[in-house]
C-alpha positions as CSV (number, residue, x, y, z in Angstrom):
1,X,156.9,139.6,35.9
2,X,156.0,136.2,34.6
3,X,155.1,135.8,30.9
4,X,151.4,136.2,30.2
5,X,149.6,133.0,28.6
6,X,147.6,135.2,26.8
7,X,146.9,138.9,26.6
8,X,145.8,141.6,24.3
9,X,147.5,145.1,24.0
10,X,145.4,147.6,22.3
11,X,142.6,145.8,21.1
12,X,140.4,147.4,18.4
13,X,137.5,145.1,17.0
14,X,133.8,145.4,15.7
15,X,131.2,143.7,13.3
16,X,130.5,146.8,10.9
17,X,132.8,148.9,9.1
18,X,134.0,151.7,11.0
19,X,132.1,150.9,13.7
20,X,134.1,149.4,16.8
21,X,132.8,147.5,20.0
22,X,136.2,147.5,21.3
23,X,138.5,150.4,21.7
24,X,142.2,149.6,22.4
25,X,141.2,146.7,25.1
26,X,144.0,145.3,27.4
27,X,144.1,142.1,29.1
28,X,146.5,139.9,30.5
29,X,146.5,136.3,31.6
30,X,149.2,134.8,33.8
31,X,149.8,131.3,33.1
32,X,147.3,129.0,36.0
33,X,145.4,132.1,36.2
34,X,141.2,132.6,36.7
35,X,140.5,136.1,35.1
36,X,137.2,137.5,34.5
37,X,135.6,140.0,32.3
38,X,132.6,141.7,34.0
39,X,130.5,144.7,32.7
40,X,127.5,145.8,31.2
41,X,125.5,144.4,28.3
42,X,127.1,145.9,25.4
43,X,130.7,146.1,27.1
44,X,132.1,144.2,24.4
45,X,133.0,141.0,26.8
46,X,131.6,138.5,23.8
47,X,133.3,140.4,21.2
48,X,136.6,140.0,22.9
49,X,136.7,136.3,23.7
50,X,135.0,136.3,19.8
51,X,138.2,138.4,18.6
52,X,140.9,136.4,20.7
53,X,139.6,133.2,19.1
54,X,139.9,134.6,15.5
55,X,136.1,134.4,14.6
56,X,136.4,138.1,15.2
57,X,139.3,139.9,13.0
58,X,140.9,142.7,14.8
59,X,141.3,146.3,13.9
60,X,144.3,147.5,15.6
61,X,146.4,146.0,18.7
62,X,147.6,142.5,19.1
63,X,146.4,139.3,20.6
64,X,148.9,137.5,22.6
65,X,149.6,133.7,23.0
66,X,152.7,132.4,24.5
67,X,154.5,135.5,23.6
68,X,153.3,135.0,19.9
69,X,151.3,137.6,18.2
70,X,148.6,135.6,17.1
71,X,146.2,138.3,15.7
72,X,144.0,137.2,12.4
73,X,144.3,133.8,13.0
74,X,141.5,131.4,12.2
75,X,139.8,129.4,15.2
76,X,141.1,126.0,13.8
77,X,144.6,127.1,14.0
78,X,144.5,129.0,17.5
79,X,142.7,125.2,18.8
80,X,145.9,123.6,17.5
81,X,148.3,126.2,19.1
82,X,146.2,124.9,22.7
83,X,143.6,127.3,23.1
84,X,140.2,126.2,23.9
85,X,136.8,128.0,23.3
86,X,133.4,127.6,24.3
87,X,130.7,129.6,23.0
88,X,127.6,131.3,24.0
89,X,124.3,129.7,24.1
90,X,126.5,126.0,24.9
91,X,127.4,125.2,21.5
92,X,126.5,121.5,21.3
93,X,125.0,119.3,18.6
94,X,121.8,118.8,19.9
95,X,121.2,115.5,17.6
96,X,124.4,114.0,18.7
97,X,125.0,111.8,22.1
98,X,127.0,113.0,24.7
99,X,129.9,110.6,23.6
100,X,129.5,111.6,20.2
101,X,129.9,115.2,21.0
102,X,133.2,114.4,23.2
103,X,134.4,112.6,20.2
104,X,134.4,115.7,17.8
105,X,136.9,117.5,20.5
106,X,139.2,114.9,19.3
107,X,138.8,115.2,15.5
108,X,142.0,115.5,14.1
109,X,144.2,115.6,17.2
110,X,146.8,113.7,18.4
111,X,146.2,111.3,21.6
112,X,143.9,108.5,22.8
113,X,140.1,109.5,22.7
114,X,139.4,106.8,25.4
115,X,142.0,108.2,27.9
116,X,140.5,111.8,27.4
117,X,136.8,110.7,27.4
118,X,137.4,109.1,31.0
119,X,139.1,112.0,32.2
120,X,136.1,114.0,31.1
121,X,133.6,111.2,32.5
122,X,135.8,111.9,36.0
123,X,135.2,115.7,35.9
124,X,132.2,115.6,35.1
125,X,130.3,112.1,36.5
126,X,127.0,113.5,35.3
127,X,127.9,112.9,31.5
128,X,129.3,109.1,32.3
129,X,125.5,108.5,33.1
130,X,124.5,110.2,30.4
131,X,127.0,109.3,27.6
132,X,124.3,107.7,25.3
133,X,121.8,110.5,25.5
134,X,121.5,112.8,23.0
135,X,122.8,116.3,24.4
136,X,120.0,118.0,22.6
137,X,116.9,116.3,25.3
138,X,119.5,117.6,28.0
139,X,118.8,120.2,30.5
140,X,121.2,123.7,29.6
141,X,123.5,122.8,32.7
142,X,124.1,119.7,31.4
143,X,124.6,120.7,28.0
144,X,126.8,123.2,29.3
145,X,128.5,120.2,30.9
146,X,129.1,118.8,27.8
147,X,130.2,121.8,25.7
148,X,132.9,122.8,28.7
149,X,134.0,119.0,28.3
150,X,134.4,119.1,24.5
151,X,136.4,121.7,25.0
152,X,138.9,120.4,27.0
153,X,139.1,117.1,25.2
154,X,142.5,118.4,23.0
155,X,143.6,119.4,26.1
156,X,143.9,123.2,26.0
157,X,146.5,125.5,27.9
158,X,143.8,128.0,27.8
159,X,140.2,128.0,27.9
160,X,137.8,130.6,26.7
161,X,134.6,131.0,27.8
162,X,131.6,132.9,26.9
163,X,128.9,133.5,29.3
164,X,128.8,130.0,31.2
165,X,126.2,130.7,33.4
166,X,123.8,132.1,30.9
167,X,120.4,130.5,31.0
168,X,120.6,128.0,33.6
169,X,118.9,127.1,36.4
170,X,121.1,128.6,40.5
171,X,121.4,124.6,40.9
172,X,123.5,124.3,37.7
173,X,125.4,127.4,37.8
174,X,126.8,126.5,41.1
175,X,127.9,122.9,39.3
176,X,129.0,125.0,36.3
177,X,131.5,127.0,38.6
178,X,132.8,124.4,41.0
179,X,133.8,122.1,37.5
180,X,135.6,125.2,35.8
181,X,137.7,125.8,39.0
182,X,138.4,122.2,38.9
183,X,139.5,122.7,35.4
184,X,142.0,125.5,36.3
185,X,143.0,123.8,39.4
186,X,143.9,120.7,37.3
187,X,146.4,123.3,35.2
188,X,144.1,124.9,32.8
189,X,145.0,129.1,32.1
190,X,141.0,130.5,32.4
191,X,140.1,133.8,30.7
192,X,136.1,134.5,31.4
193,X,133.4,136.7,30.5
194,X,130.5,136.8,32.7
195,X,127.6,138.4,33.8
196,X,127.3,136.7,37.1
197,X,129.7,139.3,37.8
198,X,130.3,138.7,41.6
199,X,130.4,134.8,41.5
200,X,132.8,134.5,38.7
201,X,135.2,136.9,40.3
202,X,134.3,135.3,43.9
203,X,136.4,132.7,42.1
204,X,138.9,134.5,40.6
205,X,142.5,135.3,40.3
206,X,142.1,138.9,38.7
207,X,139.5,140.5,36.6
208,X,138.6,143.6,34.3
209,X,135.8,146.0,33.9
210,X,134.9,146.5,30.4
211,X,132.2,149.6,29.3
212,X,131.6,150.8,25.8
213,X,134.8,148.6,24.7
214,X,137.2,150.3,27.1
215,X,139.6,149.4,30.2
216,X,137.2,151.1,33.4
217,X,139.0,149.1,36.2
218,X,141.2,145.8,37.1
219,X,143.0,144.2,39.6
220,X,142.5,141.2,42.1
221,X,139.5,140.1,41.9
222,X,138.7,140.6,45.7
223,X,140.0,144.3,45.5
224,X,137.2,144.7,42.6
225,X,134.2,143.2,44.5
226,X,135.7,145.2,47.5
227,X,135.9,148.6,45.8
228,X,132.5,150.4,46.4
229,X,132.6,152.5,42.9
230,X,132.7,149.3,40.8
231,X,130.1,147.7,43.2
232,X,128.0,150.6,42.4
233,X,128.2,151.0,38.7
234,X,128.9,147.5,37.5
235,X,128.1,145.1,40.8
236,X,124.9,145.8,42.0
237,X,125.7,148.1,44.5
238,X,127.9,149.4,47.4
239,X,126.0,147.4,50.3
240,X,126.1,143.8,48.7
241,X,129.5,144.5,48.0
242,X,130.2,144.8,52.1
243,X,129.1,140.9,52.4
């Protein structure tokens, strides 16, 4: 079996003491790979992309990069070792432009901010005719734009995100998704939490069911959509998953 880009063996994380959202939570990631966490709210799928990215400190189990145990870690250092995050909520600075935002990707990195700025004008064509508006008079799907491309300025191996479709409108969720499969088809590793469960796995390599912080089910993603008990409990139910 390939190396994982990143995975997690025996996860144990939470907020309060003595009180865990996740319980012993294994994921893996193949390098080029499109995973997806689906489940319910409260499944702990924001706590885990929280807890790989070190804003989270783990419990018990390890967290995976590159074959490094990289468990603890703060964000800042996991960003230099190539991992890329994107929050919840589009974390943008609302007062900032659109260029200005891209430029903070770059702070403190190596390479040319130009090069990487036009590479993020190409993916995303909507921002180059918005690059001197302030993100924060944006709609969410743009803003989202703009978050996914700040992200990817430092040029990650692996991207995290955290809810992409949340909040915005079925025009911009459909841009949303086509622009992060063109990220992973342009090389980038992809480990997602959604609750758009069936498009984001529609879309994916492989994916996981979390509930109550546990392992319920995974495989490819079009055995999950296919299988008629996780259709039922997690996907809306057994006759939409038949389309």
């Amino acid at each position: 079996m390939t190396a994982a880009a990143l995975e997690t063996l025996g996860l144990v994380a939470g907020y309060v003491a003595e009180v865990d959202i996740l319980n012993g939570v294994d994921i893996r990631v193949g390098p080029g790979e499109i995973v997806t966490v689906v489940g319910p709210n409260g499944a702990g799928k924001s706590t885990l992309v929280k807890t790989i990215m070190g804003f989270v400190r783990p419990r018990g189990g390890r967290v995976v990069l590159g074959g490094q145990d990289v468990a603890g870690l703060p964000p800042h250092v996991l960003a230099r070792r190539g991992v890329g995050y994107v929050p919840q909520l589009r974390g943008v600075f609302p007062s900032l432009t659109v260029e200005e935002n891209l430029e903070i990707g770059m702070v403190g990195r190596a390479g040319s901010v130009r090069n990487r700025m036009s590479a993020m004008y190409t993916l995303f064509p909507r921002l180059a005719e918005r690059r001197r508006q302030m993100t924060g008079t944006m709609s969410g799907g743009e803003r989202q734009m703009v978050a996914i491309a700040r992200a990817l300025m430092p040029e990650p191996a692996v991207l995290l995100l955290d809810e992409p479709s949340a909040g915005l409108a079925p025009a911009f969720v459909d841009v949303v998704f086509e622009r992060i499969a063109a990220v992973n088809r342009g090389g980038v590793t992809i480990l997602m939490v959604e609750q758009n469960a069936r498009r984001a796995l529609s879309m994916s390599h492989r994916g996981y069911v979390l509930d109550l912080g546990c392992n319920r089910h995974d495989g490819p993603a079009a055995e999950l959509l296919a299988d008629p008990r996780v259709a039922e409990l997690y996907l809306g139910g057994t006759r939409r998953a038949a389309k």
